[in-house]
C-alpha positions in Angstrom: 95.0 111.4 72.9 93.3 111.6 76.0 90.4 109.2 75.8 88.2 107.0 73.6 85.4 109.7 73.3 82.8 107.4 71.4 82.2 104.9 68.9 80.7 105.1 66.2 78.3 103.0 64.5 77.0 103.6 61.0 72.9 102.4 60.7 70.3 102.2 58.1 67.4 103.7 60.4 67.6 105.4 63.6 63.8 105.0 63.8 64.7 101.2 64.0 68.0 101.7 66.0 67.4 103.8 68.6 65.1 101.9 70.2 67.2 98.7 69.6 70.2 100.5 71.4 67.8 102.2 74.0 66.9 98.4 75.0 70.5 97.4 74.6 72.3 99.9 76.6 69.2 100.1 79.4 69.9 103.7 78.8 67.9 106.8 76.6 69.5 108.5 73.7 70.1 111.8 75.1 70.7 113.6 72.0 69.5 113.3 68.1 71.2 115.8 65.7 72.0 116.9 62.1 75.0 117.7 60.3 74.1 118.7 57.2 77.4 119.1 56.2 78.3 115.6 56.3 74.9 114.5 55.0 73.9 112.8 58.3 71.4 112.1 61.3 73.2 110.9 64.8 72.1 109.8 68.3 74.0 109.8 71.1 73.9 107.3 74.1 76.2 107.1 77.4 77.2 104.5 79.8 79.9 105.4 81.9 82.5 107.7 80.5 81.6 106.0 76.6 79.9 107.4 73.9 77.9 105.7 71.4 77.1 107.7 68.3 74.6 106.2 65.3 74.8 107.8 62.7 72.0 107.7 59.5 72.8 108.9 55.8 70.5 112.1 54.8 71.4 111.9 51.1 73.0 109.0 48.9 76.2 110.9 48.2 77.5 110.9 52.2 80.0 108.6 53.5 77.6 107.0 55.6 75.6 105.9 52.7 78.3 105.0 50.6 79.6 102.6 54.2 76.1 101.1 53.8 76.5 100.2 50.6 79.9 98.6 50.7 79.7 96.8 53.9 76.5 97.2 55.5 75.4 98.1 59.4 78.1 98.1 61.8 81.1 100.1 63.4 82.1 103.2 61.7 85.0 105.0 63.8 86.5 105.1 67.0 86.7 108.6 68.0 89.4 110.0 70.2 89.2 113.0 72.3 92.1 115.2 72.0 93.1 118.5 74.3 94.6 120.5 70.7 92.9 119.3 67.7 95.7 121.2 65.6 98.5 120.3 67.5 97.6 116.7 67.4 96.5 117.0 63.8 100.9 118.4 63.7 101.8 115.7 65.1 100.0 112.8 63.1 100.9 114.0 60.0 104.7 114.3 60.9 104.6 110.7 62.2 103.6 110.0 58.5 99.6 109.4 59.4 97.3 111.1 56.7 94.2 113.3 57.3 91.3 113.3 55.7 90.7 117.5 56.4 93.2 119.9 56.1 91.7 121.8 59.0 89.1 120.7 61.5 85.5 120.9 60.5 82.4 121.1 63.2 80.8 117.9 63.8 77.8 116.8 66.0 78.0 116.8 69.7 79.9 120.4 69.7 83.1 119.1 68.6 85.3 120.2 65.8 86.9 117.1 64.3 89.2 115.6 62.2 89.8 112.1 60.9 92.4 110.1 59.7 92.4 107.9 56.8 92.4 103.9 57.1 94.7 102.8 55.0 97.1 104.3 57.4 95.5 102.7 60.5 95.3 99.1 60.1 91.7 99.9 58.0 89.9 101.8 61.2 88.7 105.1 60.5 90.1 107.2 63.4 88.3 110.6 64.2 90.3 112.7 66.6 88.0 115.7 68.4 88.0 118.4 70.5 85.2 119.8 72.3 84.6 123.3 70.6 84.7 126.1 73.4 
């Protein structure tokens, strides 16, 4: 793993949030996007080398929704970047870690991803990425 890439933080509204973190941060979002796929709006902000992504459920049946519902606002993953998504996806699962995709999937920001399930990781959900090239 070669760096925390960002953070993730699941939110109710990004209308509401954005702003909150723009004021927080003293820095713009510089990128809103949809994954349909996972059934969710993000933002992005940077300070420094980190990343912090919001991310808003599109539809109740995502994981972000159901998040909301169990434990309300707050930190969703930490997300690592990683030089070989499938090498490193090798080598977690022989060290006994266990995914949650069989093969990475595209996610926001141009990365393919993969995350790890957190029962296995002290009850963080760990997202390992790569930037897609």
């Amino acid at each position: 793993m070669l760096k925390v890439e960002h953070i993730g933080i699941a939110v109710a509204s990004l209308d509401v949030s954005v702003p909150l973190f723009e004021k927080l941060l003293n820095t713009p979002c510089y990128k809103k996007e949809e994954v349909s796929s996972e059934q969710v709006l993000t933002a992005f902000f940077q300070q420094g080398e980190t990343k912090i992504e919001l991310l808003e459920a599109t539809g109740p049946d995502s994981a972000i929704a159901k998040f909301l519902a169990k434990k309300g606002e707050g930190m969703h993953h930490i997300a690592f970047e990683v030089a070989d998504i499938y090498a490193e996806m090798a080598r977690l699962q022989q060290e006994g870690f266990v995914l949650l995709q069989e093969i990475p999937k595209k996610g926001a920001d141009n990365k393919l991803i993969c995350f790890l399930h957190p029962k296995n990781t002290n009850g963080v959900l760990i997202e390992i990425c790569q930037d897609i090239k």
